[in-house]
N, CA, C and O atoms as CSV, one atom per row, in Angstrom:
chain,resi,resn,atom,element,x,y,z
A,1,UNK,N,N,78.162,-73.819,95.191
A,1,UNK,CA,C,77.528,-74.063,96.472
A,1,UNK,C,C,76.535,-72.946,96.754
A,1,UNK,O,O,76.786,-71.750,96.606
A,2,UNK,N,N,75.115,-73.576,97.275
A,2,UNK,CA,C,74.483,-72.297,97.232
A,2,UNK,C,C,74.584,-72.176,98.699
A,2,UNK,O,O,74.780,-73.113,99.473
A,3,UNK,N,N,74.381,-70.522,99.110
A,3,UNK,CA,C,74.043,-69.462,100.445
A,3,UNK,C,C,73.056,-69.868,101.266
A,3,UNK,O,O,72.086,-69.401,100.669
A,4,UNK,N,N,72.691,-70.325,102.066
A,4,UNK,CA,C,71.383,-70.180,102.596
A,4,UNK,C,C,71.118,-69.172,103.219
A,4,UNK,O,O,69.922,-68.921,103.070
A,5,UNK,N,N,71.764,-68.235,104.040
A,5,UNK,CA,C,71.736,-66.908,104.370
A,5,UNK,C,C,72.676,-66.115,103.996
A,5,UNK,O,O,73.702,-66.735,103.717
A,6,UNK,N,N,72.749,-65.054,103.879
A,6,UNK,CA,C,73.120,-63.931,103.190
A,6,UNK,C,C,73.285,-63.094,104.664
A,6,UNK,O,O,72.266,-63.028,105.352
A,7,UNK,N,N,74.408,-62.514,105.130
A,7,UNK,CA,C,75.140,-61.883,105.809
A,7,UNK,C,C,74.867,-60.502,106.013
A,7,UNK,O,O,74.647,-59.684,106.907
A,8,UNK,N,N,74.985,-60.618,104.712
A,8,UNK,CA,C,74.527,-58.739,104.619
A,8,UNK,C,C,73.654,-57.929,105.026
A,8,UNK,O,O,72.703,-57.717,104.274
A,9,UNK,N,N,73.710,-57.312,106.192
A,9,UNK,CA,C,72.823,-56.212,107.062
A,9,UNK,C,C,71.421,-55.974,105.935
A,9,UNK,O,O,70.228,-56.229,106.099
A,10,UNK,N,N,72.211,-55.340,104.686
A,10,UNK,CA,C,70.939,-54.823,103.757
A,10,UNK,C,C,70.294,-55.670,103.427
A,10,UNK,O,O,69.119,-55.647,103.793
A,11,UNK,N,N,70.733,-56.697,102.661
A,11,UNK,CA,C,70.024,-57.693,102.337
A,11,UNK,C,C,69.075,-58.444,103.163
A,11,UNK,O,O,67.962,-58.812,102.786
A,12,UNK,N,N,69.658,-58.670,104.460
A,12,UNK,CA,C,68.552,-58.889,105.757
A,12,UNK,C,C,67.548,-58.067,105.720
A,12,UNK,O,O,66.404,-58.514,105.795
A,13,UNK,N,N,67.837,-56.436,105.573
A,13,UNK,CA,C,66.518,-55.276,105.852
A,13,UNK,C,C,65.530,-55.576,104.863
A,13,UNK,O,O,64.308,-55.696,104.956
A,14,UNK,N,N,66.562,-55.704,103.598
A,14,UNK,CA,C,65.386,-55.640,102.402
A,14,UNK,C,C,64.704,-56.689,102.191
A,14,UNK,O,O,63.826,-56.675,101.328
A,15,UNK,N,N,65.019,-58.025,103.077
A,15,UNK,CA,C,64.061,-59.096,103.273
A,15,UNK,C,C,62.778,-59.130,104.223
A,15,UNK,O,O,61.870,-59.959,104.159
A,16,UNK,N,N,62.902,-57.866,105.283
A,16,UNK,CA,C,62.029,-57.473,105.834
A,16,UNK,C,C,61.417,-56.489,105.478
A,16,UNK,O,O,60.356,-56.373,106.091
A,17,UNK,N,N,61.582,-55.819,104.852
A,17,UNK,CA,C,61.172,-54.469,104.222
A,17,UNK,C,C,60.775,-54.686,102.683
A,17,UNK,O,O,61.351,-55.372,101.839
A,18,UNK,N,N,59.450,-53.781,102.552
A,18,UNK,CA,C,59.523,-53.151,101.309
A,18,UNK,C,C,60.336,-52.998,100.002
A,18,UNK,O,O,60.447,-51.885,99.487
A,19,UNK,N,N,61.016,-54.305,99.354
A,19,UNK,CA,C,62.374,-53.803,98.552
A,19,UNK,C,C,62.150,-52.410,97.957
A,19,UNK,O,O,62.813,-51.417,98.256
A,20,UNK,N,N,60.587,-52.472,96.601
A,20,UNK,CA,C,60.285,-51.733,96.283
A,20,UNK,C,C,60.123,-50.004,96.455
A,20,UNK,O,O,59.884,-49.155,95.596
A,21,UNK,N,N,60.390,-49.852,98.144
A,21,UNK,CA,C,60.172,-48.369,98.526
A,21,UNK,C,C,61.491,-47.821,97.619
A,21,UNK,O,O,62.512,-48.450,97.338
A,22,UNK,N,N,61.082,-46.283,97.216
A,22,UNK,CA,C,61.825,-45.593,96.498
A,22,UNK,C,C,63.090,-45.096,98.049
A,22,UNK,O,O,64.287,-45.148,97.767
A,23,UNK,N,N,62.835,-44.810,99.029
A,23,UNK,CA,C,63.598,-44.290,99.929
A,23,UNK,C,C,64.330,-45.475,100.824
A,23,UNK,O,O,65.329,-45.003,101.368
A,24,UNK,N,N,64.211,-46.320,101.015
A,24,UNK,CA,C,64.614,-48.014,101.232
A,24,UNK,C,C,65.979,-47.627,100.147
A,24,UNK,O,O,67.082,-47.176,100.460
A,25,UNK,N,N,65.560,-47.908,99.079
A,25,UNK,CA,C,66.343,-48.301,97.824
A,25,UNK,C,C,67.533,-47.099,97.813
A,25,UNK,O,O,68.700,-47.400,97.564
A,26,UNK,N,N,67.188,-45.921,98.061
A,26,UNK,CA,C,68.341,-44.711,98.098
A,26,UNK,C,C,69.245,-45.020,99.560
A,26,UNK,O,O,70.459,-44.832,99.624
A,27,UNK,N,N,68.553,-45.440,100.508
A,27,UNK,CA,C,69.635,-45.894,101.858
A,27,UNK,C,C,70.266,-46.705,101.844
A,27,UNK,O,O,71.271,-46.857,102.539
A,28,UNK,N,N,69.742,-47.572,100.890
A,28,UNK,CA,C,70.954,-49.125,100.879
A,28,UNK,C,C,71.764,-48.650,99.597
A,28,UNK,O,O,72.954,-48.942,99.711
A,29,UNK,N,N,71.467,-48.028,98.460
A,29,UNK,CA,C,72.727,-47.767,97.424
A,29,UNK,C,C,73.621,-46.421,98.385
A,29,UNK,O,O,74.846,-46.452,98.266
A,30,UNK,N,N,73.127,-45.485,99.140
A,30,UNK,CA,C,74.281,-44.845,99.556
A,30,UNK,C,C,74.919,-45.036,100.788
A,30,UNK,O,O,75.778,-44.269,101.221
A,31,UNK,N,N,74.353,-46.462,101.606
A,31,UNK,CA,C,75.558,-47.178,102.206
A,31,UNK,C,C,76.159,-48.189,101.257
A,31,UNK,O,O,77.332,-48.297,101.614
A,32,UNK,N,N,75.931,-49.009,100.192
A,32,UNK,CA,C,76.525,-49.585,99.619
A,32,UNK,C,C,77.529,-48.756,98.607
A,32,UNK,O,O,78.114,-49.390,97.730
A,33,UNK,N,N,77.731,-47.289,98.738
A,33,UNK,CA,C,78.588,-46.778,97.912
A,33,UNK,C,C,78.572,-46.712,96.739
A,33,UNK,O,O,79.592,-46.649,96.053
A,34,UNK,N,N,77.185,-46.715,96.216
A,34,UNK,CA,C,76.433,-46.717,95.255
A,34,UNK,C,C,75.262,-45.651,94.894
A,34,UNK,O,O,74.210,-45.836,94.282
A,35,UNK,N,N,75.916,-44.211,95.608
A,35,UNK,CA,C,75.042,-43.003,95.682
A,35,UNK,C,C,75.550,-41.716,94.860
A,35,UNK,O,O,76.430,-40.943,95.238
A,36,UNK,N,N,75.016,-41.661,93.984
A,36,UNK,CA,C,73.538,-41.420,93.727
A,36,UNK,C,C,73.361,-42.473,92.359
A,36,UNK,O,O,74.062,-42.657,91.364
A,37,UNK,N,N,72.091,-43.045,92.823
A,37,UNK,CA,C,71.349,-43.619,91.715
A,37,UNK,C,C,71.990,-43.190,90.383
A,37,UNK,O,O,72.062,-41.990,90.118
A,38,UNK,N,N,72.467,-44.141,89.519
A,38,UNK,CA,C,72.375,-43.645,88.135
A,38,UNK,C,C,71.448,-44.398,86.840
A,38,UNK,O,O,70.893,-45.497,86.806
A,39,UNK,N,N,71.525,-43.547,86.042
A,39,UNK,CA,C,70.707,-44.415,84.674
A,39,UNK,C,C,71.539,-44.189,83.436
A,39,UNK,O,O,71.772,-42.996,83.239
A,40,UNK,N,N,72.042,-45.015,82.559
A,40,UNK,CA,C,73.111,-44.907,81.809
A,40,UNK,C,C,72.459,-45.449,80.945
A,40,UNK,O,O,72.014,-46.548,81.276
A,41,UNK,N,N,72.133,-44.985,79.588
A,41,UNK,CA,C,71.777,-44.976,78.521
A,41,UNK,C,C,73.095,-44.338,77.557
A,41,UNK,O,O,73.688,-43.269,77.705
A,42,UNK,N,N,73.383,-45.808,76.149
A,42,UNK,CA,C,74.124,-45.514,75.343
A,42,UNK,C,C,73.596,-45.976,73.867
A,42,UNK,O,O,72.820,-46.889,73.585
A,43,UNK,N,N,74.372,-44.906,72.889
A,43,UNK,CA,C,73.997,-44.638,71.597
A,43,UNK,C,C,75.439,-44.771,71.069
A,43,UNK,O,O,76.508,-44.744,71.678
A,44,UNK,N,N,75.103,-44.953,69.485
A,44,UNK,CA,C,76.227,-44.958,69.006
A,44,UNK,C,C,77.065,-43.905,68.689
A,44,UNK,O,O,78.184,-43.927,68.176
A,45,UNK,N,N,76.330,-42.907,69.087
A,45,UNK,CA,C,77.062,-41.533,69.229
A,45,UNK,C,C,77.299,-41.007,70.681
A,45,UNK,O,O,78.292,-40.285,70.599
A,46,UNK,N,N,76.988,-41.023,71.586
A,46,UNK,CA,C,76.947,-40.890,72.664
A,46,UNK,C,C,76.584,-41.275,74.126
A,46,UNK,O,O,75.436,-41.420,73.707
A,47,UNK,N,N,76.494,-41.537,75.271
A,47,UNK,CA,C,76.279,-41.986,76.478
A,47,UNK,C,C,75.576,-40.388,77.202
A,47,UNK,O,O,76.139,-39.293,77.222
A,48,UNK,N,N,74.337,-40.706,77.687
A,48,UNK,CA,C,73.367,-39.709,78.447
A,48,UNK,C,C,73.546,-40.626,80.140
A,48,UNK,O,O,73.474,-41.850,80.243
A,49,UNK,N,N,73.689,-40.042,80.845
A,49,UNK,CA,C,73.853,-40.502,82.236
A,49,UNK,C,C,72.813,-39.557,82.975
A,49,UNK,O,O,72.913,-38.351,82.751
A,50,UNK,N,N,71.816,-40.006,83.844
A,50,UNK,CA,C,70.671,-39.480,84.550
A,50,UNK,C,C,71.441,-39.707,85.972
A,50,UNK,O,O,71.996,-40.794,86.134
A,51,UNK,N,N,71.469,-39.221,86.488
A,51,UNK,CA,C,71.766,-39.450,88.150
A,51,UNK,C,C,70.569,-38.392,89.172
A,51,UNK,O,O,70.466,-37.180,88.983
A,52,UNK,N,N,69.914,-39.012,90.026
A,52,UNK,CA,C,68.838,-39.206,90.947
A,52,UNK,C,C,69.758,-38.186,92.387
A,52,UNK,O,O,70.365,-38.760,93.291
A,53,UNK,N,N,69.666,-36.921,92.294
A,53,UNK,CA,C,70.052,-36.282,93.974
A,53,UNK,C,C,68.826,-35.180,94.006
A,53,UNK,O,O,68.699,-34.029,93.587
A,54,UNK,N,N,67.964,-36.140,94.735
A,54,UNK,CA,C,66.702,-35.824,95.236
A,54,UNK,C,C,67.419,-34.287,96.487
A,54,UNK,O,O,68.588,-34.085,96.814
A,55,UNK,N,N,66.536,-33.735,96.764
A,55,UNK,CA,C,66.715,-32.299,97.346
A,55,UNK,C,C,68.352,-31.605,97.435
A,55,UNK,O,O,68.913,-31.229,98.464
A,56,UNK,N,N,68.890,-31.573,96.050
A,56,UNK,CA,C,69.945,-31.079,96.416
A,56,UNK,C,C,69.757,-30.176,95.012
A,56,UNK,O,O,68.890,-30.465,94.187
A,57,UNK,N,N,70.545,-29.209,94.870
A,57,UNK,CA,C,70.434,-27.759,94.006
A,57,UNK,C,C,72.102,-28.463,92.973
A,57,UNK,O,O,72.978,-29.265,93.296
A,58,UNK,N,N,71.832,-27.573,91.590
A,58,UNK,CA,C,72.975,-27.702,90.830
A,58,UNK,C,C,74.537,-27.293,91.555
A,58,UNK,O,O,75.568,-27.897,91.258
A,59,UNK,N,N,74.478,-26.166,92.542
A,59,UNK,CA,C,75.635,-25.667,93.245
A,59,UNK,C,C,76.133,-26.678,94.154
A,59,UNK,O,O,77.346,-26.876,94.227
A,60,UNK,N,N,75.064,-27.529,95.061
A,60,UNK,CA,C,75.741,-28.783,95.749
A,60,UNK,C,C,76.912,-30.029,95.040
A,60,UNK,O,O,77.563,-30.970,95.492
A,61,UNK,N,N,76.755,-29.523,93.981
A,61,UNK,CA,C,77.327,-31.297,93.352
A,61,UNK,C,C,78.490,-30.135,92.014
A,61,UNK,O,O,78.325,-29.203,91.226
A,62,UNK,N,N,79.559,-30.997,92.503
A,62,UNK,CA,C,80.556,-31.115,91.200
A,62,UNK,C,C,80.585,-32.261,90.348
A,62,UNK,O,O,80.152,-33.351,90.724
A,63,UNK,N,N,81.146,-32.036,89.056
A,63,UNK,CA,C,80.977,-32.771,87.744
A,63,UNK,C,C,82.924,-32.677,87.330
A,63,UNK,O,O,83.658,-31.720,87.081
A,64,UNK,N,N,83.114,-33.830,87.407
A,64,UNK,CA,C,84.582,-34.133,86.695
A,64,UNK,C,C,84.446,-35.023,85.447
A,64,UNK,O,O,83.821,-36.084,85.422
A,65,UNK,N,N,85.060,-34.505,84.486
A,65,UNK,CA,C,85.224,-35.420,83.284
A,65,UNK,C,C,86.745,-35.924,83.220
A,65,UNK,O,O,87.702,-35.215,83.530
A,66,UNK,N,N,86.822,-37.088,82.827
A,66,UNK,CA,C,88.339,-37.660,82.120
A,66,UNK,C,C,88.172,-38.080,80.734
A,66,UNK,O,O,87.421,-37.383,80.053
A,67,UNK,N,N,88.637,-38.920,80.278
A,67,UNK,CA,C,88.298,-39.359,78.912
A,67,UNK,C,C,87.147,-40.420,79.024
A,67,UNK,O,O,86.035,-40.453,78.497
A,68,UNK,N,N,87.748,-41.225,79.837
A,68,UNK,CA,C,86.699,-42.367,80.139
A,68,UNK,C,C,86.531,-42.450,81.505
A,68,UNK,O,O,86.926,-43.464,82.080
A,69,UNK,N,N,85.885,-41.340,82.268
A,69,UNK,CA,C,85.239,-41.371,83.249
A,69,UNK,C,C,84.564,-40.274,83.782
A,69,UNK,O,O,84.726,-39.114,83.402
A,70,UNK,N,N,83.814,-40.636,84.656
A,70,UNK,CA,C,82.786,-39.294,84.889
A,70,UNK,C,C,82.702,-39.460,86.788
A,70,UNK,O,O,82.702,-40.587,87.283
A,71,UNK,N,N,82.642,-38.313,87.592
A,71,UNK,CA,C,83.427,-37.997,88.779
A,71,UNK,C,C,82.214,-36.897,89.203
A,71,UNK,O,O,82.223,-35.690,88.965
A,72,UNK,N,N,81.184,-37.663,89.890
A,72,UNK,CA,C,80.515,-36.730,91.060
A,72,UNK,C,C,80.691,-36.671,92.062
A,72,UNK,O,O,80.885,-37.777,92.566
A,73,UNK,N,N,80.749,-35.637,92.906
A,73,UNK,CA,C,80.690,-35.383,94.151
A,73,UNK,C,C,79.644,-34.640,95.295
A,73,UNK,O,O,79.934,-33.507,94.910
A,74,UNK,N,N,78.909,-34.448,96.116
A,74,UNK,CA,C,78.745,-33.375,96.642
A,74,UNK,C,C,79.274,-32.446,97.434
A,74,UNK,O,O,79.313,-32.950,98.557
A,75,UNK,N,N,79.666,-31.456,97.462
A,75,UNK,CA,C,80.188,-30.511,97.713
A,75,UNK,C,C,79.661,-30.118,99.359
A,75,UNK,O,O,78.464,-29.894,99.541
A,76,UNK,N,N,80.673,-30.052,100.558
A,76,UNK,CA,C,80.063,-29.505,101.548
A,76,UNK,C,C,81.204,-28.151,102.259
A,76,UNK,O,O,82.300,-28.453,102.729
A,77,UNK,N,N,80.847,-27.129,102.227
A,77,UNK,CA,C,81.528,-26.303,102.914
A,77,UNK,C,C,81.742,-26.194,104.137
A,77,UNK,O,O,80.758,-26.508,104.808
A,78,UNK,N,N,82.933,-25.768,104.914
A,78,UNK,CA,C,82.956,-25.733,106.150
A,78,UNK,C,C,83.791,-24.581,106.404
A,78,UNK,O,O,84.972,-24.450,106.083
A,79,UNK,N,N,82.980,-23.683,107.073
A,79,UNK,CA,C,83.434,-22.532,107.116
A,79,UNK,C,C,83.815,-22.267,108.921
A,79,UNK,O,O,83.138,-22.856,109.764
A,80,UNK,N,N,85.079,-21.227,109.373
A,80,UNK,CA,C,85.210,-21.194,110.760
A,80,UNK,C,C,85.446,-19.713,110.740
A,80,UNK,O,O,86.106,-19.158,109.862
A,81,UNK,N,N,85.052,-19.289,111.435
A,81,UNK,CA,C,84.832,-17.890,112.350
A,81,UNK,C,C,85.501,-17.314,113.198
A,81,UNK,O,O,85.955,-18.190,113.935
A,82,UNK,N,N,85.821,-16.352,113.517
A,82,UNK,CA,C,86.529,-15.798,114.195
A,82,UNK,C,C,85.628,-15.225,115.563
A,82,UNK,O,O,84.461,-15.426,115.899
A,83,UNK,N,N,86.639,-14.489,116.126
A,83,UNK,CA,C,86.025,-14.258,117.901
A,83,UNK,C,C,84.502,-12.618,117.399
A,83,UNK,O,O,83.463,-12.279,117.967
A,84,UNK,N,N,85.149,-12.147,116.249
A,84,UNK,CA,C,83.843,-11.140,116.043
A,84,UNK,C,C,83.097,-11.924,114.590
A,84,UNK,O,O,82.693,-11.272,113.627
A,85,UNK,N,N,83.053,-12.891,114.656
A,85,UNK,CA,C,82.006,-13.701,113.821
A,85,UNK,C,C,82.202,-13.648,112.502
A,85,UNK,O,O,81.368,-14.250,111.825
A,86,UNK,N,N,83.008,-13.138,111.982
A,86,UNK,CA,C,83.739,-13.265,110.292
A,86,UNK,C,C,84.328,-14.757,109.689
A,86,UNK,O,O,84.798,-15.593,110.462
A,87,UNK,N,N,84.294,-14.850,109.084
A,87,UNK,CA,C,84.512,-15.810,107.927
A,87,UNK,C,C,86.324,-15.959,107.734
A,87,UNK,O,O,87.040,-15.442,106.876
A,88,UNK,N,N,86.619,-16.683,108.654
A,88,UNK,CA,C,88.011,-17.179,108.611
A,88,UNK,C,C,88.457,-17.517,107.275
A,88,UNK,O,O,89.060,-16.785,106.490
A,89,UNK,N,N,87.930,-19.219,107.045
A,89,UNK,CA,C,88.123,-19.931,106.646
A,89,UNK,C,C,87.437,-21.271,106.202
A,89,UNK,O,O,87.051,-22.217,106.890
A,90,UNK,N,N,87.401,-21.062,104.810
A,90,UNK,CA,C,86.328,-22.051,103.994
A,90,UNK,C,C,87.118,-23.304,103.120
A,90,UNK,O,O,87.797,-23.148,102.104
A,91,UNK,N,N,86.805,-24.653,103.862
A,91,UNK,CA,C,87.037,-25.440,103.080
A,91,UNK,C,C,86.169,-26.821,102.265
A,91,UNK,O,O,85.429,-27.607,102.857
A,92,UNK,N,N,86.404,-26.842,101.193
A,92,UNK,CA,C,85.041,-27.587,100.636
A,92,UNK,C,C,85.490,-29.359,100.751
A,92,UNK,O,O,86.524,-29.819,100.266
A,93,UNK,N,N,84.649,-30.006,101.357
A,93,UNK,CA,C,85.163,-31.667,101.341
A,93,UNK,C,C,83.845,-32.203,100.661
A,93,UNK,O,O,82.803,-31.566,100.509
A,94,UNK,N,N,84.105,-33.517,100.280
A,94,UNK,CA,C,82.915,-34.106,99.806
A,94,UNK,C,C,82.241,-34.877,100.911
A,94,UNK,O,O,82.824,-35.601,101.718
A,95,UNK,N,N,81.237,-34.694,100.868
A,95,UNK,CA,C,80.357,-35.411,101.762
A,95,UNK,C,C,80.467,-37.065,100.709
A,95,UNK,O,O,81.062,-37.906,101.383
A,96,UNK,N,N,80.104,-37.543,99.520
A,96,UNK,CA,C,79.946,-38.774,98.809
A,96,UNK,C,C,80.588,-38.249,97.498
A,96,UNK,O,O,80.395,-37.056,97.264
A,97,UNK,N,N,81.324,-38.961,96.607
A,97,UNK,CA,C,81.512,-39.320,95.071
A,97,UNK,C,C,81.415,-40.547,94.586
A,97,UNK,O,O,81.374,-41.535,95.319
A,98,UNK,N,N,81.360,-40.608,93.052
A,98,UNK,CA,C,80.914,-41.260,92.722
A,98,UNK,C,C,81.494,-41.493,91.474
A,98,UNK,O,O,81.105,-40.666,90.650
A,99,UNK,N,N,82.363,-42.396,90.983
A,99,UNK,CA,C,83.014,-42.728,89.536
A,99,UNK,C,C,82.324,-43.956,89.216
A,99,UNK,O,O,81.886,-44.874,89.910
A,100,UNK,N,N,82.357,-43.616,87.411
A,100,UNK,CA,C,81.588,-43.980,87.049
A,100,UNK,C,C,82.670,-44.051,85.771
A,100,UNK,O,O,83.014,-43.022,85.190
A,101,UNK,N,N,83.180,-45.404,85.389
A,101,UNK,CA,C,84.300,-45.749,84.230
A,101,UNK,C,C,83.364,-45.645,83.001
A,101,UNK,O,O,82.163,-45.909,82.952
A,102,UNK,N,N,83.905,-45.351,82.353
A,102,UNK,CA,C,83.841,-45.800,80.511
A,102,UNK,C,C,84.027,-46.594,80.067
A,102,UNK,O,O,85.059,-47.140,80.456
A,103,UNK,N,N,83.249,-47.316,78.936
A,103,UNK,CA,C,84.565,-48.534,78.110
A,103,UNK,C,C,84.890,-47.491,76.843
A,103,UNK,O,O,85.412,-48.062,75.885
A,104,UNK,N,N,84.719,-46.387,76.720
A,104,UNK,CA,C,85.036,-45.821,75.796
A,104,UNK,C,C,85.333,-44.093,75.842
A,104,UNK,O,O,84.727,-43.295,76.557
A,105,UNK,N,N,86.332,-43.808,74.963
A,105,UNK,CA,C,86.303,-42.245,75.426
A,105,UNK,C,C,85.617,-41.214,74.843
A,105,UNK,O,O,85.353,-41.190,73.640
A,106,UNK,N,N,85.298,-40.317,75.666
A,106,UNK,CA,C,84.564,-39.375,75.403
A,106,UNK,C,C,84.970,-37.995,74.953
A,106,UNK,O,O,86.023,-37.565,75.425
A,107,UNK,N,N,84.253,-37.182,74.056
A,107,UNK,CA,C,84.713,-35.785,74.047
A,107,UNK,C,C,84.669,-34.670,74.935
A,107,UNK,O,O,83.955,-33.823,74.398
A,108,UNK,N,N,85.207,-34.148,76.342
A,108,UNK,CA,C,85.337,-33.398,77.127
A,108,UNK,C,C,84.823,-32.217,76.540
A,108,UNK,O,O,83.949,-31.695,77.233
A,109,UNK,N,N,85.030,-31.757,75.711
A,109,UNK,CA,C,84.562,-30.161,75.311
A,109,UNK,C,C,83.444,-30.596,74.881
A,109,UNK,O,O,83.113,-29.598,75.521
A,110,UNK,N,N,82.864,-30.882,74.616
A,110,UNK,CA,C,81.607,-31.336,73.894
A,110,UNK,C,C,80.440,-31.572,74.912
A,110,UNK,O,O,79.303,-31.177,74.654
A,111,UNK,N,N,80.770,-32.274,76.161
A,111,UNK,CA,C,80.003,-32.816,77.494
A,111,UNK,C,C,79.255,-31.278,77.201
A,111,UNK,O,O,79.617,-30.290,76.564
A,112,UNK,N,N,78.096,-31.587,77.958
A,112,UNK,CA,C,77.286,-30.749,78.555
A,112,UNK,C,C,76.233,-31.275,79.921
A,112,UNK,O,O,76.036,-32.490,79.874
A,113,UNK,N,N,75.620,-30.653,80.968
A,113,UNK,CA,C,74.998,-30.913,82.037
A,113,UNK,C,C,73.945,-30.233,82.140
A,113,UNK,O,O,73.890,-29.072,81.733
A,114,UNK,N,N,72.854,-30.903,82.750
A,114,UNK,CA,C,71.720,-29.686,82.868
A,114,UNK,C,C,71.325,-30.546,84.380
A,114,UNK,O,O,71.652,-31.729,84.482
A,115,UNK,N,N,70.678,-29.910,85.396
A,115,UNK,CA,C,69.589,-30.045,86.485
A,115,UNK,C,C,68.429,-29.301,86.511
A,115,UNK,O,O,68.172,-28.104,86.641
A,116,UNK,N,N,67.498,-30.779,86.281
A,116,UNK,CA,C,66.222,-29.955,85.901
A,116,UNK,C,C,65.683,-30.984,87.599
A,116,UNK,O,O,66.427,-31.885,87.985
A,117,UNK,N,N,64.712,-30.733,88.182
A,117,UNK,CA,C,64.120,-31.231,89.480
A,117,UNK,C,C,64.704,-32.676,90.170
A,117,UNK,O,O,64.249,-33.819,90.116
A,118,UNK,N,N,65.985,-32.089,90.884
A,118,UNK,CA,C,66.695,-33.286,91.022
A,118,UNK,C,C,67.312,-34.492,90.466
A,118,UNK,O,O,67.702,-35.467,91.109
A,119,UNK,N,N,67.364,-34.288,88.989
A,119,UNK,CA,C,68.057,-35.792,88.342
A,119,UNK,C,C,69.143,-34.334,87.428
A,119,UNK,O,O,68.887,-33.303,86.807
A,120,UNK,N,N,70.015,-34.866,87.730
A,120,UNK,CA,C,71.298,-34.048,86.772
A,120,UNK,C,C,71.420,-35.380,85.003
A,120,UNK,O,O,71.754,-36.559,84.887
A,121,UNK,N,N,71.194,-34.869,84.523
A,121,UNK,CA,C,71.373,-35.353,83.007
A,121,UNK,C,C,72.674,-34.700,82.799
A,121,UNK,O,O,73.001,-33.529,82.993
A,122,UNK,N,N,73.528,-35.973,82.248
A,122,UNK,CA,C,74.691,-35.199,81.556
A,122,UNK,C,C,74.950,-36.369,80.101
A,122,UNK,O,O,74.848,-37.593,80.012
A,123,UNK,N,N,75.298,-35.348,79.162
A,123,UNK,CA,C,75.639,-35.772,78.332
A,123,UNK,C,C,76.524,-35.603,77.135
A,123,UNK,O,O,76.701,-34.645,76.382
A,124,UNK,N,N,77.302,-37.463,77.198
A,124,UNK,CA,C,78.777,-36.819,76.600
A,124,UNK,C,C,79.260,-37.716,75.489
A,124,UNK,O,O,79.506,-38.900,75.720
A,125,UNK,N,N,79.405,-37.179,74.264
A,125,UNK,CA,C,79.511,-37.227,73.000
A,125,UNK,C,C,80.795,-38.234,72.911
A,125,UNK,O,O,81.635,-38.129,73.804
A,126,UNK,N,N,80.996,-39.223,71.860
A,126,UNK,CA,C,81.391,-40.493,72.311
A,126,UNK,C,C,83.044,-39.257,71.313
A,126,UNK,O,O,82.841,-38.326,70.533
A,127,UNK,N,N,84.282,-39.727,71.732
A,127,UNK,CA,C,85.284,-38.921,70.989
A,127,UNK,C,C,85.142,-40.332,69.306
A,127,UNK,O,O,84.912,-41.520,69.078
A,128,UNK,N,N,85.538,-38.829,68.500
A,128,UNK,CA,C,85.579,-40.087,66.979
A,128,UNK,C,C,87.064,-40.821,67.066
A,128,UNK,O,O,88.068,-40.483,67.692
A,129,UNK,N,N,86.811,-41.981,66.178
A,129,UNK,CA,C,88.010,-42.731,66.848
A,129,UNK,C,C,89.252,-42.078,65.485
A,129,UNK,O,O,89.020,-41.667,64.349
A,130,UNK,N,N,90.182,-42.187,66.026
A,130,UNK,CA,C,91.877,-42.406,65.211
A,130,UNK,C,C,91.803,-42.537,64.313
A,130,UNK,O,O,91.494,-43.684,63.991
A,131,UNK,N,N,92.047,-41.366,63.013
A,131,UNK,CA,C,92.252,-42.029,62.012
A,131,UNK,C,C,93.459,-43.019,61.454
A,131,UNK,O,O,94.604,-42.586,61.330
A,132,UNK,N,N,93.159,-44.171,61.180
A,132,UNK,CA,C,94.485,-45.265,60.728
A,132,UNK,C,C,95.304,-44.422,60.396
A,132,UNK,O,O,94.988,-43.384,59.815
A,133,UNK,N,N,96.989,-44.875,60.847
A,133,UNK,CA,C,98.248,-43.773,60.519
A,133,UNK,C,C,99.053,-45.290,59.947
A,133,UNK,O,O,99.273,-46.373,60.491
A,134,UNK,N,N,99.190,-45.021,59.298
A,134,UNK,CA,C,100.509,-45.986,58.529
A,134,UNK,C,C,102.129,-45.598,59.336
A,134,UNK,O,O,102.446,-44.511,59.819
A,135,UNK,N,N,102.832,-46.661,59.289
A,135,UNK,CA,C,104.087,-45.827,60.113
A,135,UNK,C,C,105.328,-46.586,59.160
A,135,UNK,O,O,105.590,-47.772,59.364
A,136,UNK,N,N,105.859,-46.011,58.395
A,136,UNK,CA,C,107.056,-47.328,57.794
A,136,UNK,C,C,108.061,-47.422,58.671
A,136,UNK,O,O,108.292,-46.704,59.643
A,137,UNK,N,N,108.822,-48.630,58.148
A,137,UNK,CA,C,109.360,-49.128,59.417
A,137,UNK,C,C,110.498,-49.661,58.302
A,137,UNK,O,O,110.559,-50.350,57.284
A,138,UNK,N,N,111.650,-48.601,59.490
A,138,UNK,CA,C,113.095,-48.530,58.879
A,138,UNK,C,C,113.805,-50.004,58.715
A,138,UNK,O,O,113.421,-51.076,59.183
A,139,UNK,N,N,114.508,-49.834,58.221
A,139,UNK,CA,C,115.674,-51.170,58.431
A,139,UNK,C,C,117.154,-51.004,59.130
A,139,UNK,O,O,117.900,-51.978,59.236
């Protein structure tokens, strides 16, 4: 059965709007929980992931690896003060994260990250698979 309208707040905007604007397109993926932009390029040796955090520095954003998954966050501090203006107490919450599954696992020691002008490149080396184990099987 087809839709004739579509419900969805965004989808309404972006029928009035510009789909194409680059800043349009970053407000509707990080209310759709879809922030930050990624670009996922895979090889048979490895998966390179580009992710898009326009004005934010390498220290804003944490990087989690699992085997088969990859775990951004940005990082926001919140620090409280005391009555002569010192530094109580600092705790870090995420403002947004962002998982991002595998169909395959990866080598953790091997990952590496770089931020070069807002797009964090990371890239992580596919793990080699199992070598076949024979197992005999008692009676």
């Amino acid at each position: 059965m087809n839709t004739l309208i579509n419900m969805n707040p965004w989808s309404m905007l972006a029928d009035l709007l510009d789909t194409d604007s680059r800043a349009f397109r970053n407000v509707q993926a990080h209310a759709a929980g879809r922030f930050p932009p990624m670009n996922v390029y895979l090889d048979d040796h490895a998966v390179i992931i580009d992710a898009e955090l326009p004005g934010r520095m390498a220290k804003d954003v944490t990087l989690s690896l699992e085997p088969q998954a990859v775990i951004l966050a940005e990082k926001r501090v919140n620090a409280t003060t005391d009555a002569d203006g010192k530094t109580v107490e600092e705790t870090v919450t995420p403002r947004w994260s962002r998982r991002l599954e595998l169909p395959f696992r990866v080598d953790v020691e091997k990952a590496n990250a770089k931020f070069t002008n807002g797009i964090l490149r990371i890239e992580l080396p596919k793990q080699d698979a199992p070598a076949v184990r024979k197992i005999l099987i008692s009676e």
